[in-house]
Each structure stands twice: as structure tokens, then as C-alpha cells.
N, C-alpha and C positions, 0 to 999 in steps of 0.2 A: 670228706666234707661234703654236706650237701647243694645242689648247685640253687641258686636261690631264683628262687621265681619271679618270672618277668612279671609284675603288674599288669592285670588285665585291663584292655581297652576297651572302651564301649562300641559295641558294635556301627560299622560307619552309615549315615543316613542315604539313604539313595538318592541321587544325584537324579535330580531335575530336567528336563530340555526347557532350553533357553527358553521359549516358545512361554512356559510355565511360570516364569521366576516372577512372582511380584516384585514391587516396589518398595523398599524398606529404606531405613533410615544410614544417612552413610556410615555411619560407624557402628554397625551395628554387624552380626554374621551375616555373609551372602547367604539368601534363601538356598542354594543351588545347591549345599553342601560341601561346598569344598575348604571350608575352614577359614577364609580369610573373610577380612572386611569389606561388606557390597561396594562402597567406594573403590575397594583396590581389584576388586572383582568385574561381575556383571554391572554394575553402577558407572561403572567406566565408560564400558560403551552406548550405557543407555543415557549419560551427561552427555558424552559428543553427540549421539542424534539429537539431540534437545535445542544443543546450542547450532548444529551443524546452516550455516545458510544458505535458505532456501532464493537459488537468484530469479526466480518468477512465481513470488505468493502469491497472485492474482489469477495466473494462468488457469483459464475452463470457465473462468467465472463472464457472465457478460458482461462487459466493458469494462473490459480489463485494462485498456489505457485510460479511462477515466476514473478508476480505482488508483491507478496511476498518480495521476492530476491530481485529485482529491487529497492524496498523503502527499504529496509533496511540493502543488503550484499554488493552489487554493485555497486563501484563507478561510472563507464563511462559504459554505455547502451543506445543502443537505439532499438524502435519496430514501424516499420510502424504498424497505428492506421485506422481500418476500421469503417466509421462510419452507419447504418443503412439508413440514407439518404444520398445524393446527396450532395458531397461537393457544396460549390458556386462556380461558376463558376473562381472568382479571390482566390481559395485556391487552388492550385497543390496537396496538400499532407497534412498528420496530423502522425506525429512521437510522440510517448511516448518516453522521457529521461531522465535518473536518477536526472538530477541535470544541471539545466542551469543556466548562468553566473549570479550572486548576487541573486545566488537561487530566481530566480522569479518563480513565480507557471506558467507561459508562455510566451510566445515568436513567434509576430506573424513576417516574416522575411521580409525582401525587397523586395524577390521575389513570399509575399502572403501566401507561405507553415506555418505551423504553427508547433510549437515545445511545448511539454505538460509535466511539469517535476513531477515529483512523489516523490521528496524529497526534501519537503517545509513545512511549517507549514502551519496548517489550521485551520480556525475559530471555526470549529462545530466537534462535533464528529462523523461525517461520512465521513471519508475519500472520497468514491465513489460521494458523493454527493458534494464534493468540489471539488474538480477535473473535475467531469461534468460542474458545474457553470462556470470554468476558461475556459475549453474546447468553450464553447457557446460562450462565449465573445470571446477569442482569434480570431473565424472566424470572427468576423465582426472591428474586431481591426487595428487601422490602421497600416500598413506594415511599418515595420521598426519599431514597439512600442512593449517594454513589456507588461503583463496583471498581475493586481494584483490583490489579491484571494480577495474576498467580504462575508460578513454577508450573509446568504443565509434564503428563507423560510424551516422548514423540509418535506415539502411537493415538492421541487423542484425536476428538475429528476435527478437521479444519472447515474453512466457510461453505468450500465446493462440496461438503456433505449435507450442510444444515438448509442452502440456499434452497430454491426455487432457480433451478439453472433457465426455465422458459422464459423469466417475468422478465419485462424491460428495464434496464440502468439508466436512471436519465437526469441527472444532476442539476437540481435549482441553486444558481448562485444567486447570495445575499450579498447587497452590500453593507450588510454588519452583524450581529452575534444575538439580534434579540429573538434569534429562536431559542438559545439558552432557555428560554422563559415561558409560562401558560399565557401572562398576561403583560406584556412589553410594556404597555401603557399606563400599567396601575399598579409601576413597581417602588420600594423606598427607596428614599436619597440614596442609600447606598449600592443599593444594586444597582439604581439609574447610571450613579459615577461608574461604577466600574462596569458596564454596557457602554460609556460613551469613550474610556478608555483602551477599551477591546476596540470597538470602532477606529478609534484613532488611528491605529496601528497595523488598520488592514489596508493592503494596497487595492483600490478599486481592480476589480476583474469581471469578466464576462465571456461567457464560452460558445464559441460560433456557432450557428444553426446550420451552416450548410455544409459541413464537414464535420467529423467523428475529433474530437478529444483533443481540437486547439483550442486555447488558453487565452485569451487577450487582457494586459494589464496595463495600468499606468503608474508610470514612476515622474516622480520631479522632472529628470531632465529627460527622458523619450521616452516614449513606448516599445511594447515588446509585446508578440505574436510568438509563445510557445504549444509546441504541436505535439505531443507523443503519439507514435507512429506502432505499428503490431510488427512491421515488416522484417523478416532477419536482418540483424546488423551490419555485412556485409553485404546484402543488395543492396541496402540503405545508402550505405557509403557510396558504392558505386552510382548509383545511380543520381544523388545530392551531387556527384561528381561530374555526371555528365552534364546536369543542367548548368553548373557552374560555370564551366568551362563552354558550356555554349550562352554564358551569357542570360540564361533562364531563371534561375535561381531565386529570382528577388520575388516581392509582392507588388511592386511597381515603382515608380518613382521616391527616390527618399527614401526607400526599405533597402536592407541588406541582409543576407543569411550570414550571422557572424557565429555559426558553431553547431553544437549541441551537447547535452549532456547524456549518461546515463544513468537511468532511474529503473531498478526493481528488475533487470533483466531487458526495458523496452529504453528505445531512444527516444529524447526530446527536439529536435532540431529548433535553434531559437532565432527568428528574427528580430534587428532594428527595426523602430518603425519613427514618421515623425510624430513629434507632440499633436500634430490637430490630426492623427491618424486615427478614428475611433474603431470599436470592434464594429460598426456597422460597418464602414470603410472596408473593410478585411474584408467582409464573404465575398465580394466577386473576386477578388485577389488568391481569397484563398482558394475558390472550387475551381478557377483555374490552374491553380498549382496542382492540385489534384490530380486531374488530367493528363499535366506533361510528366509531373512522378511514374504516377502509374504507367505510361508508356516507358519511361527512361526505368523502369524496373523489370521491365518484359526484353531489356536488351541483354543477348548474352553477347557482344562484340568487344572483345579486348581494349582496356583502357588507352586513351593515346595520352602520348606522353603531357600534353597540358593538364588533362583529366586527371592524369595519377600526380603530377602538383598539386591539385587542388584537392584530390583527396588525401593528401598528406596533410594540407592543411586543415582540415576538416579533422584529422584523428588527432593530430598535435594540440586543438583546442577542445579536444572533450576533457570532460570528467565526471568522476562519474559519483553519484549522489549517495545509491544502496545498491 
């Protein structure tokens, strides 16, 4: 009997370096060749870089604690945005903004300039890199359209590629949202209403002059003096620990340090303040705090035991934000 012939295969594709593989649809064959489906393949690893988090999106960029603030203290903000190249010709301008109208991640306007908000949700877990993506499309977006945030590759660039790393960060707070707008004052009833109800809902703030990336807000029943700080976490603690325990800690009479959180990889250390506490109050308070931090951060001398109570206490009331 004759032995029966193996069906012939097709000869196999050659196999790709990773380095190579495009991007394809999840169910679809891995470009790499090896016969299975991109999702259960290379798709794999390039979905966990995607989503993977990044815990300092801000880090390189200037003022980066105030990139900080911006997403997460500050309702109404804005910062002209310098970018490394040559706007196009039909963008006038590129402003970062806490929060624009039905929180779109951008905003390219009528008159071309683009608006870039920082307190939106995003796909991936790199902030910086979603935000660049909105950024990109917003310039070429047609005037007068929102821009919505997209799936991104992890390999696409993030802000610290597109910026202008020399320009200055220097955050103008508003006390209410009609940047939204060309023309605030000669808008219809209904944009008016829903300007005076954004309004409503923002808590008055104002950001120190005499110190880097503290916060001052008012709430009904106190005030409150938040500071995001660049300092490693652990001197931080230590050193909020020494002033503590010696007594130093506060901003003066009526203030107290009751915590801090974490935000974005940097800490916020928050004080009480009283109600007729205004942010002009703060600057001597605060650029004197400055002073004894920075001293009590230059100390390598082992904690004594009241110190390390108090920075027990200190880590027992963080938490932490992103």
C-alpha cells in the first residue's frame, strides 16, 4: 500500500524582531509570525506598556509641582504653553487649562489658538503621554472643534518631547471659567448660566508669590495653605518631622500642619489655616517655613524618639491621590 502524502504546508513567514512589529488589530494574526492572535501575542505586552503607571508624568518638565496643582488643587488656571517647534502658522497660541467646558481633553477655538486641559481622564497610564497625543491633534483640529483623548502606542511622544523645556511655568489663577470663552461679556443666556454655574462651584484659590507651588484656598469653615514640594519622600517626612516635634511646623498662630497627601509621585503637605487667614497672610509664614525645611532637610542626625512619633503620624494621615 502506498504511504499517503503529508499535505504540504506553506512555507513559514519569517519572524520579525519585536523592535519591528506594527500595531494591528487585536484579533487579528500577530505581524511577528508566529500564528497566534496580536492580543495573545505581542499585543500583550504592548497593552500593559500602555496602561502601565507612570508615577511622575510631570518629571523634566518645568514646574512640575505646579503641573502638579494644576491637575489636582486648582480649579480655574491657565499657562501659556511653549512648544519646541514652530506653531503652524493658523495656531496663534497653545494655553494649558485646568478644566475646559464638558472636560474635553482640548479645545481647538475659532480663532485657531488651542486650549489643552489637564483635568480629564485618560486612556493609559501616562499622563504626559496623553496629553501630548491631545496636544498633536488639537493643532491640526478643526477651529471651533473639541479634541477627544485616543488609545495611544507606549512608544508615542509625551509633553517632555514636544515642550520648550527652557520657557517659564507660571500659572495665572482665575477666579472662575470665562477663559472658556473669546468674548466673556457678550455671551448668550445660556453660556452666561452655565459660566455662573462653573463659577459657583469653584472654591476661591490663589497661589503664593513668595514660594514655588503653594496653593491657598477657601472653604466655608477654614482655610487651607497646600504646598507640593519636589523633595524625596523620605527627607520630606523626616524633616516635616523635625519641625514638628520642635514645635516649628505651623505658619503661625491658628495654623496647624494636619497631613499631606500624595499626588503624581510628589507630596502635598496641607495646613489648617483660620477663616480671616488670606493668601496674602501666608507669604511671610510661608517663606519662613521655607528656610527652616530647607535647613531641617540638610539634617542627616537620627530621628529621636518624639520625632519618629510625629512622623508616624504624618505617614498614618497621608493619602495618596494618583
Amino acid at each position: 500500500m502506498a504511504k499517503k502524502r503529508r499535505p504540504q504546508t506553506k512555507a513559514a513567514k519569517p519572524r520579525l524582531a519585536d523592535g519591528e512589529i506594527p500595531v494591528v488589530g487585536a484579533r487579528e494574526p500577530c505581524p511577528c509570525g508566529s500564528g497566534r492572535r496580536y492580543k495573545a501575542c505581542h499585543g500583550r505586552a504592548a497593552a500593559q506598556a500602555v496602561t502601565e503607571l507612570v508615577r511622575r508624568p510631570f518629571e523634566g518638565l518645568p514646574g512640575e509641582c505646579d503641573w502638579v496643582a494644576l491637575r489636582e488643587l486648582v480649579p480655574a488656571a491657565t499657562v501659556p504653553l511653549k512648544l519646541r517647534e514652530e506653531l503652524p502658522e493658523d495656531v496663534p497660541s497653545v494655553t494649558l487649562a485646568t478644566v475646559l467646558p464638558m472636560a474635553w481633553p482640548a479645545l481647538r477655538r475659532d480663532n485657531g489658538a488651542v486650549l489643552l486641559g489637564v483635568q480629564n481622564d485618560t486612556p493609559s497610564g501616562d499622563l504626559s503621554r496623553d496629553l501630548a497625543d491631545v496636544l498633536r491633534r488639537a493643532l491640526t483640529a478643526k477651529p471651533g472643534t473639541p479634541v477627544a483623548a485616543e488609545r495611544i502606542p507606549a512608544d508615542a511622544p509625551r509633553l517632555q518631547d514636544l515642550l520648550d523645556l527652557d520657557a517659564p511655568f507660571v500659572p495665572e489663577v482665575h477666579s472662575g471659567f470665562e477663559f472658556w470663552v473669546e468674548d466673556a461679556g457678550n455671551q448668550s443666556p445660556e453660556v452666561a448660566a452655565s459660566l455662573e454655574r462653573a463659577n459657583s462651584a469653584a472654591l476661591p484659590t490663589a497661589r503664593l508669590e513668595g514660594v514655588e507651588a503653594a496653593y491657598w484656598c477657601e472653604t466655608p469653615e477654614k482655610n487651607h495653605l497646600r504646598w507640593v514640594m519636589p523633595h524625596p519622600e523620605e527627607r520630606l517626612l523626616d524633616a516635616l518631622a523635625r519641625l514638628h516635634a520642635a514645635g516649628s511646623s505651623s505658619l503661625g498662630e491658628g495654623t496647624r500642619l494636619v497631613g499631606s497627601f500624595r499626588a503624581h509621585g510628589l507630596m502635598v503637605p496641607v495646613w489648617d489655616l483660620p477663616s480671616a487667614m488670606g493668601a496674602q497672610e501666608c507669604e511671610k509664614p510661608a517663606a519662613a517655613f521655607a528656610e527652616r525645611l530647607a535647613e531641617a532637610l540638610e539634617s542627616t542626625d537620627p530621628l529621636t524618639a518624639e520625632e519618629r512619633r510625629a512622623r508616624s503620624g504624618f505617614t498614618n494621615r497621608q493619602i495618596t491621590l494618583n
